[in-house]
Every structure is written in C-alpha cells, then in structure tokens.
C-alpha positions as CSV (number, residue, x, y, z in Angstrom):
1,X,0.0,0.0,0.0
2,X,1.7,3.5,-0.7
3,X,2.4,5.8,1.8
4,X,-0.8,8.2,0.9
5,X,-3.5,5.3,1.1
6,X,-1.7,4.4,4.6
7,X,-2.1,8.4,5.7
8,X,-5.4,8.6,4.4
9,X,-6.6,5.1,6.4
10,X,-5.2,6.5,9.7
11,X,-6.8,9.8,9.3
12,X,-9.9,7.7,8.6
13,X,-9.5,6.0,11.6
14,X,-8.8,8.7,14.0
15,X,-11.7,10.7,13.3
16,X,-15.3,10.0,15.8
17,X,-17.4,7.1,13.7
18,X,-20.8,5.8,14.3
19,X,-23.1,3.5,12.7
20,X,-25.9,5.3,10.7
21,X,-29.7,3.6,10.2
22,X,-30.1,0.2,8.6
23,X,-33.1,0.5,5.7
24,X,-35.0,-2.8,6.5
25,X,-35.1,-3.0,2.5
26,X,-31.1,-4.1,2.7
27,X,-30.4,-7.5,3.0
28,X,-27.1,-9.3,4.4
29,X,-26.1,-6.4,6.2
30,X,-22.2,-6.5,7.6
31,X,-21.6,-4.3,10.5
32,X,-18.4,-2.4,11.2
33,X,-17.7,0.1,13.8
34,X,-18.5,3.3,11.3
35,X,-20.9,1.8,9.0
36,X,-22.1,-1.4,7.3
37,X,-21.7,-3.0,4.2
38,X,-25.3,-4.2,2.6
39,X,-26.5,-5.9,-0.5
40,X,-29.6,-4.6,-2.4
41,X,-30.8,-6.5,-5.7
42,X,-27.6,-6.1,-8.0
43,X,-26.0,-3.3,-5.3
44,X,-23.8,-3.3,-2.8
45,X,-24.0,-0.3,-0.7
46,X,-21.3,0.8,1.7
47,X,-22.4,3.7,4.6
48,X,-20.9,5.2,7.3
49,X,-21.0,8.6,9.5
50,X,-17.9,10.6,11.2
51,X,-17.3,13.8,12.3
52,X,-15.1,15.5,9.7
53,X,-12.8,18.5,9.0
54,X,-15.3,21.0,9.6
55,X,-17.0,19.8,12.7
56,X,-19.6,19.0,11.4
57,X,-21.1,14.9,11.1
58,X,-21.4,13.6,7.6
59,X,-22.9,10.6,6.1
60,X,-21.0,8.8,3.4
61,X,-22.4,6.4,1.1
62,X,-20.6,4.6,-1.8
63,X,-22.7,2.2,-4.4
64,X,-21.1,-0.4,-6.5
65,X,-22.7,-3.4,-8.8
66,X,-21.8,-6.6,-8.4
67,X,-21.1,-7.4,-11.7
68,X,-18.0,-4.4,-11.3
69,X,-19.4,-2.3,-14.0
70,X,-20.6,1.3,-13.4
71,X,-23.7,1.9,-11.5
72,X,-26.1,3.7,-13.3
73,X,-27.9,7.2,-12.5
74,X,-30.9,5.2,-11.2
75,X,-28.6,3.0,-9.0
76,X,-27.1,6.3,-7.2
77,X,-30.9,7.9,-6.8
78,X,-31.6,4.4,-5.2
79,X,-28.2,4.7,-3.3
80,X,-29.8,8.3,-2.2
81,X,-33.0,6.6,-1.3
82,X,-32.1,4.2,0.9
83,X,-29.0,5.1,2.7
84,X,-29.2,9.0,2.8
85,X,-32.9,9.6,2.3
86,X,-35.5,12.0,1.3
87,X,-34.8,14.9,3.4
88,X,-30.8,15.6,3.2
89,X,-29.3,16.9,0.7
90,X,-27.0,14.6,-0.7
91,X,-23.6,15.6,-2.9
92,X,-21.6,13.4,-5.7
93,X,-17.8,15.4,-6.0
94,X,-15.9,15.6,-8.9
95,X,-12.1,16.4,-7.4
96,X,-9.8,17.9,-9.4
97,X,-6.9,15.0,-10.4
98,X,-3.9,15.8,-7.7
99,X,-6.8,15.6,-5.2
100,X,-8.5,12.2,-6.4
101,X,-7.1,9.0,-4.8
102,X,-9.2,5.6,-5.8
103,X,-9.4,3.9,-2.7
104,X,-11.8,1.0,-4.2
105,X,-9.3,-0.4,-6.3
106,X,-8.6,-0.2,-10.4
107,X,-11.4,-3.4,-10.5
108,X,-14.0,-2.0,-9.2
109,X,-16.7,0.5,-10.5
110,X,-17.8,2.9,-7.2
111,X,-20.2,6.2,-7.2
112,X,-20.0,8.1,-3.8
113,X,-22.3,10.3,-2.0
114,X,-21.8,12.7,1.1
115,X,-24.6,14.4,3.4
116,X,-23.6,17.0,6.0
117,X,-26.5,15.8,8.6
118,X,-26.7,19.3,10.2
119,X,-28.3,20.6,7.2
120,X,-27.0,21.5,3.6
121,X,-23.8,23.5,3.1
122,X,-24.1,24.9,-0.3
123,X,-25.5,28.2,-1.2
124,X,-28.9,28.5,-2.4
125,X,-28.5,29.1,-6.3
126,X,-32.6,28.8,-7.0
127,X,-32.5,32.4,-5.9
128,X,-35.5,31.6,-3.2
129,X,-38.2,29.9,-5.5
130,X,-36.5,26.4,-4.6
131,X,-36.2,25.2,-8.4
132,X,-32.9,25.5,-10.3
C-alpha cells in the first residue's frame, strides 16, 4: 500500500465514527464500527457517518454493482434513497486530479455520496423559489 493510502486510512481511523440507520429493505447487512456494508438486488451499498474536518457529522455512502461495471444514474438515486434519504441533501464530488485518490481499487466501479446531517452547506442558487 503507498504511503498516501496508509495516511489517508489512519486519518480515517482517528476521526469520531458511528453506525448510521439500517433501511429494513437491505439484506445481508455487515456491521463495522462506522458503518455497514449491505446488499440490495444487484448493489452493494457501503455507509458510514464521522465527524469531519469542519466539525460538522457527515454521512457517506458509496454504491457499486456486483457485476463491477458502473452503476447507473438510477442505482445512485436508489443509493440516495435508501442510505441517505429523502430529506438531506446529498452531494456526488468531482475532485480535481492531484486531489482524487481511488481507494476501491482499479477493479472496481464505485459512485459516492456525502450528506452534512446538520443541514446542507451549499449556497442556495434557486434564488429563493427552490427550483434551479
């Protein structure tokens, strides 16, 4: 493992963890001590929650196929669905390359998802009306 994985991991590690909900809908559920690791149909679903950077508690969820291909729009809406749910705001980042470090593996196809859980953090850009 290269140095920066091995930083990364024990920053991972040091931070405060708990376990978020379980959606009775997920089956073969696999406990850890800051999230779980679930199957869903063709999905597997990984979710945890820590206290980040910013003080603030965040819920992370990652959705992969079993077949190792791509997941699909619909497979991150159900990812959204079920492990973040209807009334967080959930964000998919797109970090620039020196910043993006694949943790998952060159085999494996894996869509993320992060929700602060004290409420959104980005701006509102629908200018008040709630639609952009």
């Amino acid at each position: 493992m290269n140095v920066d994985l091995q930083r990364i991991r024990a920053l991972q590690r040091s931070r405060e963890h708990r376990v978020p909900p379980v959606d009775p809908r997920i089956i073969h559920v696999e406990l850890g001590e800051d999230g779980y690791r679930a199957l869903y149909r063709h999905l597997v679903f990984i979710c945890s929650e820590s206290k980040e950077d910013d003080g603030r508690w965040w819920r992370h969820a990652s959705v992969s196929r079993r077949n190792k291909t791509l997941p699909t729009y619909d497979d991150l809406k159900l990812l959204k669905e079920i492990c973040i749910g209807p009334d967080l705001v959930a964000y998919q980042l797109f970090m620039s390359k020196d910043k993006h470090i694949d943790l998952a593996g060159p085999r494996v196809e894996v869509l993320h998802l992060w929700a602060c859980l004290e409420g959104p953090v980005t701006p509102d850009f629908s200018a008040g009306t709630g639609s952009i």
